[in-house]
N, C-alpha and C positions, 0 to 999 in steps of 0.2 A: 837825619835818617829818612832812604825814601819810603813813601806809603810803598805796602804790598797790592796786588791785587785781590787778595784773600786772605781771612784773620788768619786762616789756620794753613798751620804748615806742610798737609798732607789732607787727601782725600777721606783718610779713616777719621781725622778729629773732624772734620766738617759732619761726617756721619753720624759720628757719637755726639756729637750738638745737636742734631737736628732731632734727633729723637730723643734725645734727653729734653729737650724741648716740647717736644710733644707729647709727654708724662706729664709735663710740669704746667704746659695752659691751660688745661682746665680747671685746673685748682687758679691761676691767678685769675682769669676770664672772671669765674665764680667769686673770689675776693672783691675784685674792680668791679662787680654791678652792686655788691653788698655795700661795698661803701659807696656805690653813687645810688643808691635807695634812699641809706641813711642819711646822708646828709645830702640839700638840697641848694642849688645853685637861688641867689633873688629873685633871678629871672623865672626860673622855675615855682617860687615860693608864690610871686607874685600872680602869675596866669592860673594857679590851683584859686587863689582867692576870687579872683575874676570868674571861675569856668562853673563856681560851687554852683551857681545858683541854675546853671545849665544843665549839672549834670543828670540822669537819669538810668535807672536799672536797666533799661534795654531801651534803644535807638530802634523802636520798629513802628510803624505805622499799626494805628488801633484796628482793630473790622467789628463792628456792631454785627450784634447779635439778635437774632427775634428773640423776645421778652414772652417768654410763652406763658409769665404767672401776671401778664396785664388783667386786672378785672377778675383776680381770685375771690375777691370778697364776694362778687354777686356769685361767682359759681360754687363756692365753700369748697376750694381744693387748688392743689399746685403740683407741678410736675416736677420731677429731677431727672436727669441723663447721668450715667455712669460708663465707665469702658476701661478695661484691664488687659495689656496686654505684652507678653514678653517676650525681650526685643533682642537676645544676646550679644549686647553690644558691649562683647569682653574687647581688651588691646587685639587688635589687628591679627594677629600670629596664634592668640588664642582661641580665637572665636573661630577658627580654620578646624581645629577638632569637632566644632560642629556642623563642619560643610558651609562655613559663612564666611565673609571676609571682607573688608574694607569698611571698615565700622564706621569711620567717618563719611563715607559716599549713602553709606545707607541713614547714618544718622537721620541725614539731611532729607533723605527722598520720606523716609518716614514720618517726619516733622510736617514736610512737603503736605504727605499725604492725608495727614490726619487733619489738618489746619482747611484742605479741598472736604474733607466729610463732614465735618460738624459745621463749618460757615452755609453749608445750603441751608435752605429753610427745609422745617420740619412739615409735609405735607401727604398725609394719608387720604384717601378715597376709598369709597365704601361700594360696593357693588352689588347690584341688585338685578340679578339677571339668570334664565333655567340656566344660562352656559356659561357663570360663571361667577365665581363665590368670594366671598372675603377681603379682604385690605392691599389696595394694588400698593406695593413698593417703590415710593416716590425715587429712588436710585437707580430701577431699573425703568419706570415706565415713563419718569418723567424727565430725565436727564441723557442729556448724548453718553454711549458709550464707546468703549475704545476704537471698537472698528467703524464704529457712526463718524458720519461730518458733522460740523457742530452746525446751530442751529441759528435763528436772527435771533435777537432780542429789540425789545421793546425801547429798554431807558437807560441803556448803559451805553458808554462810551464804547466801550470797545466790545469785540463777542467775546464772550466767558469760553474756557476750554476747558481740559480733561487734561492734568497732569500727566501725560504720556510716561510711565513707568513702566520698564522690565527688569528681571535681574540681570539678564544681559547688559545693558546700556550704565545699569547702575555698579556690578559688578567690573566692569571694564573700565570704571574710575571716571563714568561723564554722568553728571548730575541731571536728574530728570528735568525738561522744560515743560512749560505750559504750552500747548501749543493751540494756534487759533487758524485754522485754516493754513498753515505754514508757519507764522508770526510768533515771536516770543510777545507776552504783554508784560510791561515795566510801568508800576503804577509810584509815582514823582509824589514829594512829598517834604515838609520845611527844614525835617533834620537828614532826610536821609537820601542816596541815591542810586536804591536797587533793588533785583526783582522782588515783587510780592506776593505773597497767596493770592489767588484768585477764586473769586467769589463766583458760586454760580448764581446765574439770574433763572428765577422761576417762571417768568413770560417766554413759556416758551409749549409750543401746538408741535402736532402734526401736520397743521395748514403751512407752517413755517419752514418746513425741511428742504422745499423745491426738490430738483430733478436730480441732487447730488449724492444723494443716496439714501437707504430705506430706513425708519426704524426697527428695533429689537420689539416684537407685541409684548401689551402690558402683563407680568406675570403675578397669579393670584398669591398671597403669603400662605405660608401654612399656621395651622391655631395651634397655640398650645391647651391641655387638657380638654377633659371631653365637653364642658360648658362650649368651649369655642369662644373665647370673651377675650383672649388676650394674643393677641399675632405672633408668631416668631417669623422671623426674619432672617435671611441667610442672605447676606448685600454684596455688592463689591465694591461699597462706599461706607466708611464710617456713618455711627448715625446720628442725624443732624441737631443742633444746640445740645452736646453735649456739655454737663456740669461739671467735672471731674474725669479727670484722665489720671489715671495710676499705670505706670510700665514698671516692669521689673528687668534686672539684669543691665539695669546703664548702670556700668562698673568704671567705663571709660570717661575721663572727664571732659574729653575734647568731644566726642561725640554728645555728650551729656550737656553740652556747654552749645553744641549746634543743635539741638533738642529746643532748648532755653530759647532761640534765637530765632527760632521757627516758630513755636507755638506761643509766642511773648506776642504774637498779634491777635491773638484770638482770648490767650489764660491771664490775666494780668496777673496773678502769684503759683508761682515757681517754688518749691520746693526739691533740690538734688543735690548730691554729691552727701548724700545723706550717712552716715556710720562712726565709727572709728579705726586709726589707723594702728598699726604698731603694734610693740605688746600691751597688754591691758590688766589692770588689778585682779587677783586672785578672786575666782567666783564669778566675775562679774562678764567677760567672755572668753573662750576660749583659743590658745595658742593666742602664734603673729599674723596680724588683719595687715595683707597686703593690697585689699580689695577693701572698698565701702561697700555697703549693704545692695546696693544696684536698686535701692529704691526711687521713685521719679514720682513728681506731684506736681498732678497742673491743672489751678482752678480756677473757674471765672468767680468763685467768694471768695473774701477777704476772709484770711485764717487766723484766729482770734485766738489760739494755744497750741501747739504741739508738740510731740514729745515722743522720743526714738529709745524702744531697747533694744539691748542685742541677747542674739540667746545664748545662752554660755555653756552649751550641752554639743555643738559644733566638733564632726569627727571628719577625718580625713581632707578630701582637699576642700569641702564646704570648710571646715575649719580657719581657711584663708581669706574668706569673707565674711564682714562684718551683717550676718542676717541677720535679721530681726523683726520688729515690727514700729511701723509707723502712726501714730495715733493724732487725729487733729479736729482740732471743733472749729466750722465755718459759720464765719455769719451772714445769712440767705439776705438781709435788709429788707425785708418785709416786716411787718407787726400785727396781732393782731389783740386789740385791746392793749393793755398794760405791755405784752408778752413779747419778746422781741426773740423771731425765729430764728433758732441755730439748729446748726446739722452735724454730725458725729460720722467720720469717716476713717476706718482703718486698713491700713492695708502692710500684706505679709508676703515672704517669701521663706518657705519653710525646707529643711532639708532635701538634699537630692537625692542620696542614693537609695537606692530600691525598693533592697531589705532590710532598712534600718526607720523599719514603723516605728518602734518605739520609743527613737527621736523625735521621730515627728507630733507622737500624741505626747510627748514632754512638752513639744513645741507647742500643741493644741493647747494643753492646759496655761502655760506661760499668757499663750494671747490672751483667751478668755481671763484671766487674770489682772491682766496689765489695760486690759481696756475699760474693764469695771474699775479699775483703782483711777484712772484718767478721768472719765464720766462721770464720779461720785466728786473727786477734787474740781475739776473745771467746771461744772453746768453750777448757774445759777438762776433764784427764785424768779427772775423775772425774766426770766426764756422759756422759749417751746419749742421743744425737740421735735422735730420734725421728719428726720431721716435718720436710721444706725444702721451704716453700710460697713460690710467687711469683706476685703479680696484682695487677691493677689495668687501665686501660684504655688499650691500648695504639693504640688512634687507627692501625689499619691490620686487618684482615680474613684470611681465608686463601681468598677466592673471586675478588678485583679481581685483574685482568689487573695493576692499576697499581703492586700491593703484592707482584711477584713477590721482589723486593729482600728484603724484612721475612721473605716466607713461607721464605725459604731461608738465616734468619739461623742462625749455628751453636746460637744458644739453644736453639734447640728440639731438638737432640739430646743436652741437657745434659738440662733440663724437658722430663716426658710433657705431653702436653696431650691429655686425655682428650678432647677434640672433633676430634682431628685426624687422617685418614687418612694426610697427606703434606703436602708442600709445595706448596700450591695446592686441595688438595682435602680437604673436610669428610666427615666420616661420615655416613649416609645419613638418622640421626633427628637429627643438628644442628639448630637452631632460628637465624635471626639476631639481635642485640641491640639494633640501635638502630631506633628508631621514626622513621617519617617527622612532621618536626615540625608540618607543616599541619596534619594531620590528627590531632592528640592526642587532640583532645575529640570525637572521633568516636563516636557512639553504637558502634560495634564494639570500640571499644577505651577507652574511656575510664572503665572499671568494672572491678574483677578477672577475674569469672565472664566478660565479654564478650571482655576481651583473651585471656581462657586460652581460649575459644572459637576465636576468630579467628585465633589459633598453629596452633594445628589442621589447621585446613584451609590447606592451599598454597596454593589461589587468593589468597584473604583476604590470607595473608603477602604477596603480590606487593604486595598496595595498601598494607598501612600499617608495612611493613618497609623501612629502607634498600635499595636495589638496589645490588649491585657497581659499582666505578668502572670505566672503562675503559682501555686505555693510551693518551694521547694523544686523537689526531684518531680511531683505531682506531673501528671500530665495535663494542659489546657482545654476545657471541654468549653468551648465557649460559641457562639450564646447560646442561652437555653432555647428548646424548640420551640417555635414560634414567636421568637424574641429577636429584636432587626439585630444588626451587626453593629456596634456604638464606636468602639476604640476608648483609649486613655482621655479625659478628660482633664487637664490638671489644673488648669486656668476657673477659677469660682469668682463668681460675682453674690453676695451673698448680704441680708436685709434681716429688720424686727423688728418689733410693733413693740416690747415688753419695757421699752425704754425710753418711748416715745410718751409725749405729753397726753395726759386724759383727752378722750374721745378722739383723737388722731387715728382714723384706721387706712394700711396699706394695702395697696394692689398693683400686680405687676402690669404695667401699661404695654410693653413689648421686649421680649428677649430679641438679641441679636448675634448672631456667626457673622464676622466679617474678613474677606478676602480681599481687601486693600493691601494688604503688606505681602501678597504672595513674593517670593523668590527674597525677601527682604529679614525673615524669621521663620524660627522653624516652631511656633506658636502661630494658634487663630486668636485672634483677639474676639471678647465677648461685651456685649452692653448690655444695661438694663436701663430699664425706662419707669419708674413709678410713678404712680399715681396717690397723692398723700390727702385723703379726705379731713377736712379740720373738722 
């Protein structure tokens, strides 16, 4: 019999094969990698035995940090960095309903970003002068900014740059470079062979700038309350030796996973991909969780318990992610006496929509609940608590007529919340958080230098800041006369003393607004800085 040229005897059976074919590989594709999971070739068996003793949680080169609690014993006190900020890094197609999009190019610049703000050193100046007052801003006065040329340094091999980010550049799917006078810098290393965060060096003058271009003058901070004892800060760099980072809204894994892989040089523990999936036992959360919680934890302590619930009070499309809240106790590795320092960090993300306060103070009570049953089971006798942090974005304000429910929950006479005068009203240099999302890519804000601009001036904030909601049909009277203009706040960084070790007293060392992620989220990311007296 001679061969044919083709099995089939007419053009329609080769048709009807070939997409009968294409129904049916994915299912074999998916069977053929299942069974080459499960069972394992020698050769294969053998080099896991060999690689065990190599392997490690992340392939990234370490970056030392300043040790800002060197020599706490003679000063009887120790500092902590906090920073909360929400990143919408839903899948690709969904993060577009909020004006954002390519989650995994932003993941990255964001990771980028933050790993450039906390690696600087932490370095305040005090001024004492008729013309000129208060705490100059080591990010703005002492560091090149974007439209600066960078500067010499002293002891580094190569010159340190300025993460050149826009959303431009980041948006049209090219990853932000470090740039140095032109130059990418790729810093080599035993397991790995590729770019790295880049550290700024702090030798660096105004004698150092040469002919190539001017610096930005040093700008004075503003204080918070009328003492004038604690700075805020409005930067366009994270701020430096940061202790914890919490993000909210890394829903996406792959971005969450380039999160991981960015800040794995600076946090050595990681916590993400945090919730539950699927349906879930009656009571325990609500509907099908096709989302995790979008919680994100990344700490330079080692985290000695943790522990995730979900709320199960979840309506509509919040209902398809697993929110909830995150609870963890670090260990500082310091001591003092017997007493070995831990720290107590929670962080939430509470319902979204609007008008549905009284989810959200369900959700209030759950927290405060769930945090007190964690801190009574975890802490023991011979620790001293040291911090009891709580944030994350609590999707209600302290200025909406509509959120008077939230602003009067009993949380907040538990938690100081260093932005807050009362229930309903903000302190006079609050800033608000969320971005209006039309307008992201707005030449005014869609750059660090421009949005920290734009904070600024009141006016500007009315146009590309959230406006308060109102009650109802109510009309918005907002602000009251003689009152600045603030916007939605949603984003809390929030602190206690009532929990903390006998004679432990806190104070807020520096609040921060920071404009690092402009065109990146349509959140400002907030810090706090304490100062923990023993």
């Amino acid at each position: 019999m001679s061969l044919r040229e083709s099995p089939f005897p007419n053009g329609f059976a080769e048709a009807l094969h070939t997409v009968g074919w294409g129904l049916v590989f994915p299912c074999f594709w998916f069977l053929d990698r299942l069974i080459a999971v499960c069972i394992s070739t020698s050769l294969e068996r053998r080099r896991r035995r060999e690689e065990e003793c190599y392997l490690h949680p992340l392939q990234v080169a370490t970056v030392e940090m300043e040790n800002r609690n060197v020599g706490w014993e003679e000063a009887g006190r120790v500092t902590f960095g906090f920073v909360t900020a929400n990143l919408c890094l839903l899948p690709d197609g969904l993060a577009r309903f909020n004006n954002l999009g390519h989650s995994q190019n932003r993941a990255l610049a964001i990771g980028q970003s933050i790993v450039q703000g906390v690696s600087r050193p932490h370095i305040r100046i005090l001024i004492d002068s008729p013309s000129s007052s208060g705490t100059l801003s080591p990010s703005i006065s002492l560091l090149p900014q974007s439209a600066s040329t960078s500067y010499g340094a002293t002891d580094a091999q190569v010159q340190p740059g300025r993460v050149e980010q826009s959303a431009d550049t980041v948006l049209d799917g090219e990853i932000p470079k470090t740039s140095t006078g032109g130059a990418s810098v790729n810093v080599a290393s035993d397991h790995m062979n590729q770019q790295q965060p880049v550290l700024w060096n702090c030798n660096q003058n105004s004698n150092q700038q040469g002919s190539r271009g001017r610096r930005n003058p040093p700008r004075a901070l503003r204080m918070l309350g009328k003492a004038g004892d604690t700075p805020l800060e409005l930067s366009t760099l994270f701020p430096a030796n940061v202790d914890i980072v919490c993000l909210e809204e890394v829903f996406d894994k792959r971005a969450a996973k380039k999160l991981t892989e960015a800040l794995g040089s600076v946090f050595s523990h990681i916590l993400y991909d945090i919730g539950v999936y699927t349906c879930q036992p009656c009571g325990t959360c609500s509907s099908f969780k096709f989302f995790n919680s979008g919680l994100f934890l990344a700490s330079r302590f080692p985290v000695m318990e943790a522990q995730y619930h979900c709320f199960p009070n979840g309506r509509g499309e919040d209902a398809l992610a697993s929110k909830g809240l995150l609870c963890v106790k670090l260990q500082i590795g310091l001591q003092k006496g017997e007493k070995k320092m831990v720290g107590f960090f929670n962080c939430t993300h509470l319902h979204a929509s609007e008008r549905d306060g009284v989810i959200r103070c369900e959700q209030l009570d759950m927290v405060t609940q769930w945090i007190s049953e964690f801190q009574t089971m975890t802490q023991q006798q011979d620790e001293m608590v040291v911090f009891d942090v709580l944030c994350g974005d609590f999707n209600f304000d302290n200025c909406s007529p509509d959120d008077r429910l939230e602003q009067n929950h009993s949380l907040f006479n538990d938690y100081r919340d260093p932005c807050r005068a009362g229930p309903g009203k903000e302190k006079p240099w609050v800033i608000g958080t969320l971005l209006q999302q039309p307008t992201l890519y707005d030449e005014n804000v869609k750059t660090p230098d421009n949005l920290q601009r734009t904070l600024e001036d009141e006016e500007l904030r009315k146009v590309y800041l959230a406006p308060p909601v109102s009650q109802g049909s109510a009309p918005l009277v907002y602000p009251d006369p003689g009152e600045p203009w603030v916007g939605r706040r949603l984003d809390y960084l929030l602190y206690r003393e009532s929990t903390l070790t006998d004679h432990c007293r806190t104070e807020v060392e520096e609040f921060t607004y920071v404009t690092q992620l402009a065109g990146l989220t349509d959140h400002i990311p907030v810090g706090l800085r304490l100062n923990v007296t023993l």
